[in-house]
C-alpha positions in Angstrom: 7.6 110.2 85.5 8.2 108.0 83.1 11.2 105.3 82.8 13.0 104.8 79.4 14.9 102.1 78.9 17.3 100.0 75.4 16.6 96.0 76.4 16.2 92.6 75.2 13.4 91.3 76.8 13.8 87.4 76.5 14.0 84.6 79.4 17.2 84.1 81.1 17.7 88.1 80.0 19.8 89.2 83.1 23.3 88.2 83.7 22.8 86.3 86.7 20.1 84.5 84.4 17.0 85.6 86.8 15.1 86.5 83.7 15.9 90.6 84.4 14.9 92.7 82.0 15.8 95.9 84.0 17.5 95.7 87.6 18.6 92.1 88.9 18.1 89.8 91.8 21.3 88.0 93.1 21.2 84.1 94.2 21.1 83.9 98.0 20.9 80.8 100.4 17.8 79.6 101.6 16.6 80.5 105.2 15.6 77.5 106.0 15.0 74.3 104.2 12.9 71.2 106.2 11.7 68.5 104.4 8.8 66.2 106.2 8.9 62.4 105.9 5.7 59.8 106.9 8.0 56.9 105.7 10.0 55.2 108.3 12.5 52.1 107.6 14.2 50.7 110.5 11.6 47.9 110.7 11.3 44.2 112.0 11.1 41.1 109.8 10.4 37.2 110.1 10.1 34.8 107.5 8.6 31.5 108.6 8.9 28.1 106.3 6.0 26.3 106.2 7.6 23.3 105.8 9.7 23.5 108.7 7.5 24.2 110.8 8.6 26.7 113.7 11.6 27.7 111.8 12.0 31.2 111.7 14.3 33.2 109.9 15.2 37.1 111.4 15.3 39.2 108.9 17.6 42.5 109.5 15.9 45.2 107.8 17.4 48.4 109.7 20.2 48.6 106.8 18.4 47.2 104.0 15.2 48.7 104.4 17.4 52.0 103.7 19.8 51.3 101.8 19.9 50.1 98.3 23.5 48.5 98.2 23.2 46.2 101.1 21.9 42.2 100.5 18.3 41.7 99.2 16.0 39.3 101.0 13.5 36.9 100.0 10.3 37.4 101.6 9.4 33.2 100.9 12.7 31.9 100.6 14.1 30.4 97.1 12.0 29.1 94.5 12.7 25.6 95.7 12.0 26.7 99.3 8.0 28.2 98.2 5.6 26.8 99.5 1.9 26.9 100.9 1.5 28.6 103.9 5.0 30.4 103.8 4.5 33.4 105.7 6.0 37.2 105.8 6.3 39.4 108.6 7.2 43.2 109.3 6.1 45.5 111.7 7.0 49.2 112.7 7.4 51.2 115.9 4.2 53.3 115.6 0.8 53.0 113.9 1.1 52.3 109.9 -1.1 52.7 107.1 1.3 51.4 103.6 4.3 49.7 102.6 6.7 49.9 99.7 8.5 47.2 98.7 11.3 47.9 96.1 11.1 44.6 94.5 14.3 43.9 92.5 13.2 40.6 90.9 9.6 39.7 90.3 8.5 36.6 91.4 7.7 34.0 88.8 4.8 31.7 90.3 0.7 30.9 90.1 -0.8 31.3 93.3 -2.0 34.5 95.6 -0.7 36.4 98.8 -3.3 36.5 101.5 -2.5 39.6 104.4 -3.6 39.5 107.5 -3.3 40.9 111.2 -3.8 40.1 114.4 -7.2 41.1 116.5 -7.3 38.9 119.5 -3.1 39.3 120.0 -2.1 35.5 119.6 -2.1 34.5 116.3 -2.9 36.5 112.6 -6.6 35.9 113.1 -8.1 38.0 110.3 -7.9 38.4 106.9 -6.4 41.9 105.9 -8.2 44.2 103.2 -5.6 45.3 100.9 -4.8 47.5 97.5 -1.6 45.5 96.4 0.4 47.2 93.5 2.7 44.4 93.8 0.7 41.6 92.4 1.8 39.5 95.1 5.7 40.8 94.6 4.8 39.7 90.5 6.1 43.8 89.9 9.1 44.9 89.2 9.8 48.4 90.7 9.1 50.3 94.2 5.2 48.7 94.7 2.3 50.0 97.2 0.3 47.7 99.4 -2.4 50.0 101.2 -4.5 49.4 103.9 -6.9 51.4 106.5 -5.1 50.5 109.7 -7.9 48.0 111.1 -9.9 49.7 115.1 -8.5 45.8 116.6 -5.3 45.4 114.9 -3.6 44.5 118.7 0.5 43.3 119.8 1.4 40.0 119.8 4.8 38.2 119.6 4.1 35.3 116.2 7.6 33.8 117.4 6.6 30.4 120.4 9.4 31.3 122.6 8.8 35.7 122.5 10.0 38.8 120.7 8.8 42.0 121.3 5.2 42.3 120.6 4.3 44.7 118.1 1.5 45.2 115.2 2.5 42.7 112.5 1.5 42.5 109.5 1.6 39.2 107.8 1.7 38.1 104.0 1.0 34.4 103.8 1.8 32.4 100.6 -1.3 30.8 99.4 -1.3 27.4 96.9 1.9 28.5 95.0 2.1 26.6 91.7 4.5 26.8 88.8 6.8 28.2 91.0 9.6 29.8 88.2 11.4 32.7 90.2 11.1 33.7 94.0 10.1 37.2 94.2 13.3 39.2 95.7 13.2 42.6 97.6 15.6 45.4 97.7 13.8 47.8 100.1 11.0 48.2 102.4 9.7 50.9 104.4 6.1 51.7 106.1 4.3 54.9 106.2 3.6 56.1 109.6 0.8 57.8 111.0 2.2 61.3 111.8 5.2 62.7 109.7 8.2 63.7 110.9 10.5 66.7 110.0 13.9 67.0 109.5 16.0 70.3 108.7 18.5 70.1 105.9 21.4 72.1 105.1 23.0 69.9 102.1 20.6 71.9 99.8 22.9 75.1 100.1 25.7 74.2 99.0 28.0 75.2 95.9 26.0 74.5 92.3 29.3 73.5 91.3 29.6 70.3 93.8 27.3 67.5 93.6 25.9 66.7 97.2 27.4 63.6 98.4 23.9 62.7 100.4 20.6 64.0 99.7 17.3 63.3 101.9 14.6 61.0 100.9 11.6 62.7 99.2 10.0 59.4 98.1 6.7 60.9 96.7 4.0 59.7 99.7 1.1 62.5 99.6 0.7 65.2 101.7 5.0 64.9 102.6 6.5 68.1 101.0 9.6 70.4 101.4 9.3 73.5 102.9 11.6 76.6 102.2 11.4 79.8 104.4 13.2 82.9 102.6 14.0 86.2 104.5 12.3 88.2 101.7 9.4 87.7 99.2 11.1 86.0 96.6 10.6 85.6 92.5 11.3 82.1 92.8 14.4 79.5 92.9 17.4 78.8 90.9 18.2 74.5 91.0 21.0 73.0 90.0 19.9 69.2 89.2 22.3 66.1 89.5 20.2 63.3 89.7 16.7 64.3 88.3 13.2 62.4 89.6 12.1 59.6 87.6 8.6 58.9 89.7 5.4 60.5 88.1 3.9 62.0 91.3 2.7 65.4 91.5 3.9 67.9 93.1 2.4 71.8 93.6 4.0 75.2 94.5 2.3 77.0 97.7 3.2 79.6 100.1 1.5 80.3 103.3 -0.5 83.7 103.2 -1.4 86.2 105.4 -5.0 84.5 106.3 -2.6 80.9 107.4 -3.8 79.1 104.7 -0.9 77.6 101.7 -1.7 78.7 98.2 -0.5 77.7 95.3 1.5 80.5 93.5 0.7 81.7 90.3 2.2 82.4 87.0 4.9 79.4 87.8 7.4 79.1 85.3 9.2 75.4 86.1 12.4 74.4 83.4 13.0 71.9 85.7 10.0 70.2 85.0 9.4 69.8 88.9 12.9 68.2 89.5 12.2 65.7 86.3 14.7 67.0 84.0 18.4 66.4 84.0 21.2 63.2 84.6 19.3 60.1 85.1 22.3 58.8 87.1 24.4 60.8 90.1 27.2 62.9 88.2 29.3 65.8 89.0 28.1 68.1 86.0 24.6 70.2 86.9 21.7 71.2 84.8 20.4 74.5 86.4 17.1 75.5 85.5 15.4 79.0 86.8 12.1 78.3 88.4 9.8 81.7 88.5 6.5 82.8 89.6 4.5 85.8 90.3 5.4 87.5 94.1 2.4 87.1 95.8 0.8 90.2 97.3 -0.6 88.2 100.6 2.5 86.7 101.3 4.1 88.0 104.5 7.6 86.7 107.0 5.4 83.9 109.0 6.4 81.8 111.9 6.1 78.5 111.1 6.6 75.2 113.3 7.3 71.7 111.7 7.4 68.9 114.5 10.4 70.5 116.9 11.5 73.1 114.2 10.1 76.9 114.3 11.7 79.6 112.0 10.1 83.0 111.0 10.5 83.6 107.5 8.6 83.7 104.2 7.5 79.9 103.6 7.0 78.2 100.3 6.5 74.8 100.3 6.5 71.8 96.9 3.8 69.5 98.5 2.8 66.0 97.2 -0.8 65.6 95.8 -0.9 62.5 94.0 1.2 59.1 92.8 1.3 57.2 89.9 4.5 55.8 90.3 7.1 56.0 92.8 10.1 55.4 90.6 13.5 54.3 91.6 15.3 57.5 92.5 14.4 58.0 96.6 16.6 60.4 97.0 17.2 63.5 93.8 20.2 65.5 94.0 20.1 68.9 94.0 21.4 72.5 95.1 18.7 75.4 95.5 20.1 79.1 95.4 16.8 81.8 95.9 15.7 85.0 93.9 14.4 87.1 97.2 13.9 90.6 96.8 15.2 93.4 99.4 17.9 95.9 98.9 20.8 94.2 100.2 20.0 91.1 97.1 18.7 93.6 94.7 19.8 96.3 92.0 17.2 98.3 90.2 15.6 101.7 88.8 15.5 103.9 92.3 12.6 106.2 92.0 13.2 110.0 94.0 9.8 110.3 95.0 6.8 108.3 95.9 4.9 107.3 92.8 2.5 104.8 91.1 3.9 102.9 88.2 0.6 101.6 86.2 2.0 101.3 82.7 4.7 99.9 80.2 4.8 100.9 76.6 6.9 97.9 74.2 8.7 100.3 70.8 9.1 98.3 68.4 11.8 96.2 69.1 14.9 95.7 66.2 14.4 91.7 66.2 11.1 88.7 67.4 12.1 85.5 67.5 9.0 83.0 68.5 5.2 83.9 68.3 2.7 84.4 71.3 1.9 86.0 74.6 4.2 86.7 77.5 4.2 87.8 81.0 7.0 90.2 82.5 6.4 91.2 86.5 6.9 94.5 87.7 8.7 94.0 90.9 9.3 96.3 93.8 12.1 95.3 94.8 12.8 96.8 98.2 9.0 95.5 99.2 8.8 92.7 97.0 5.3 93.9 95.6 4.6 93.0 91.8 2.1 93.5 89.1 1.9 90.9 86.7 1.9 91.9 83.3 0.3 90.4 80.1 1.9 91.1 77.0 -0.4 90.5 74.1 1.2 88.4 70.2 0.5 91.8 68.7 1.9 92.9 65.6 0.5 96.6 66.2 3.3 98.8 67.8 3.6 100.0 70.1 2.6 97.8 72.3 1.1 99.2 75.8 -0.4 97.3 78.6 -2.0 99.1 81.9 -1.0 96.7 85.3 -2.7 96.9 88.5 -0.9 100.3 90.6 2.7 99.2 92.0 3.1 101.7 94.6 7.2 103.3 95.3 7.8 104.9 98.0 10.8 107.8 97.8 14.1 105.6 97.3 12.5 102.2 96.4 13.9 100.5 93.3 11.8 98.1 90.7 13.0 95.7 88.0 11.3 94.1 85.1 11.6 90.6 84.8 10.4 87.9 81.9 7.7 85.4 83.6 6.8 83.0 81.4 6.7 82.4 77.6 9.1 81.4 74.9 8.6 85.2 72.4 11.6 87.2 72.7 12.5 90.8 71.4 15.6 92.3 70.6 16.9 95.5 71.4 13.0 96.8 72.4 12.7 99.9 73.9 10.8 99.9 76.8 8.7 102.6 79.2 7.5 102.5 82.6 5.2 104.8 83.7 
């Protein structure tokens, strides 16, 4: 039978601004939200003068490394104290591949940085191949300095009278010249071999209250944030106060039926993947309604992330590549989900089992904008949809035949505005 219905069909139509054109879907907490982390920053520092010989300087990192308020540190010492042969150390628990410096004043100076590692577990024997983003701490900003961890990298304690042996790294000051401004550094950390997985809770909390802590999602590929649902969902409401500022990609997967992630389609992002909003912390939001398509191979999974398992419907934003890192470690931000089921839900109940396969679009009293759109057609007991695309036609009416949504008796479906910037007013729509 067929469905009449007097609507605007616009984004942001519904009053809950979920982009409902007929029913609704109400903002609900997350299931679960765990974000995974290869970074690590409670790390060990030296500096050694090469003028003074054997004089080594401790360097605390288990605050600063972390922490961008707490005292910087000079990896060589003043400009007056630079010489040839200064040298850097740090070091992590486990096996390491990168470090990120935050490097809050560039160093002024002619000369190079040699790394190297120990092999033989003495002395820092070997020269170590490196891709340095830093310039030898010459660049301003959060920096890279790569390297494949070497098969004889071994312990060793570089201090004569013992520390703990560990796998340092060295950077060694080579024939600095024209020695201007000692390089300083803000923050370090080191990117471990195996991530590690933390569950967070802060993201549930009221869009009217800023979070007063967020977790690092520094943009290292292959880290990501997962987010389980109870119920296929049409995607996330955020409320942004302290945007992104890196330029690392980022894409939208779920895990489907076959185990594999895919990425979702028909993803509508305002939010510009977290990049949009206050460049600085404040209490006022910028909420932005992400959307996609409800996958139909998308099913309540259990999942397990280092010593977390939950059963739910997983989603995941998953880093893919880095240009830059950026200064913001740590965005701020609340998450509310669109999931479908009948207990978040309002729709069009149907009395008997049916196929809906086809919408007609009157001629609606008002278009503001040109081009195509997509609405979904959502069941939204099941969370089945068919996607549907909506030609820049001025022939009316408009009608447009979607792959079968099948209702059972008592099921309810909504219409909701996917993607696209046309709107009509006051359109009369049928679903049949």
């Amino acid at each position: 039978m067929p469905y009449t219905f007097q609507r605007d069909i616009a984004p942001n139509a519904g009053a809950l601004d979920d982009g409902s054109i007929i029913g609704g879907v109400d903002r609900t907490a997350a299931r679960r939200v765990v974000t995974s982390s290869s970074l690590a920053s409670a790390i060990y520092a030296i500096r050694k003068d090469a003028v003074s010989g054997l004089n080594f300087t401790f360097i605390d990192l288990s605050t600063p490394a972390g922490d961008d308020t707490t005292a910087d540190f000079e990896p060589f010492g003043t400009a007056a104290q630079m010489s040839n042969g200064d040298e850097f150390y740090f070091a992590a628990d486990s096996i390491w591949s990168d470090a990120y410096f935050k490097i809050a004043t560039a160093g002024a100076y002619t000369g190079s940085v040699e790394w190297r590692y120990s092999s033989n577990g003495l002395n820092a024997d070997k020269v170590l191949t490196v891709s340095d983003d830093s310039n030898g701490f010459r660049n301003t900003g959060i920096k890279r300095v790569s390297w494949t961890p070497p098969s004889d990298l071994a312990e060793w304690s570089p201090v004569p009278d013992g520390i703990t042996k560990r796998r340092w790294i060295v950077a060694k000051l080579v024939s600095p010249s024209a020695i201007a401004v000692a390089p300083v550094l803000d923050r370090l950390w080191v990117r471990l071999a195996t991530a590690s997985y933390a569950g967070q809770t802060v993201y549930n909390g009221d869009f009217a209250t800023a979070p007063a802590a967020q977790p690092s999602l520094f943009p290292i590929i292959g880290d990501a944030i997962y987010i389980a649902s109870d119920g296929p969902m049409l995607g996330y409401d955020i409320a942004m106060f302290l945007k992104r500022d890196d330029t690392a990609t980022r894409v939208f997967e779920y895990l489907s039926t076959d185990g594999t992630w895919k990425s979702v389609t028909g993803l509508s992002d305002p939010s510009n993947d977290w990049k949009n909003g206050p460049a600085a912390l404040t209490t006022a939001n910028n909420v932005y309604n992400v959307r996609w398509t409800a996958p139909s191979d998308h099913v309540s999974t259990s999942l397990t992330l280092g010593s977390i398992t939950d059963t739910g419907y997983w989603f995941r934003l998953r880093t893919t590549a880095v240009t830059t890192y950026g200064n913001v470690a740590s965005p701020a931000a609340r998450i509310r989900l669109r999931q479908f089921g009948n207990a978040n839900t309002s729709g069009v109940r149907v009395p008997v089992a049916s196929l809906l396969r086809s919408i007609t679009i009157e001629e609606p009293l008002s278009i503001v904008g040109v081009g195509a759109i997509v609405l979904s057609l959502v069941n939204l007991t099941t969370g089945a949809a068919s996607a549907i695309a909506v030609p820049d036609s001025a022939v009316w009416p408009i009608n447009v035949d979607f792959d079968d949504l099948a209702m059972a008796a008592g099921d309810a479906f909504g219409l909701f505005y996917t993607s696209g910037t046309r709107s009509f007013s006051g359109a009369q729509v049928i679903v049949q």
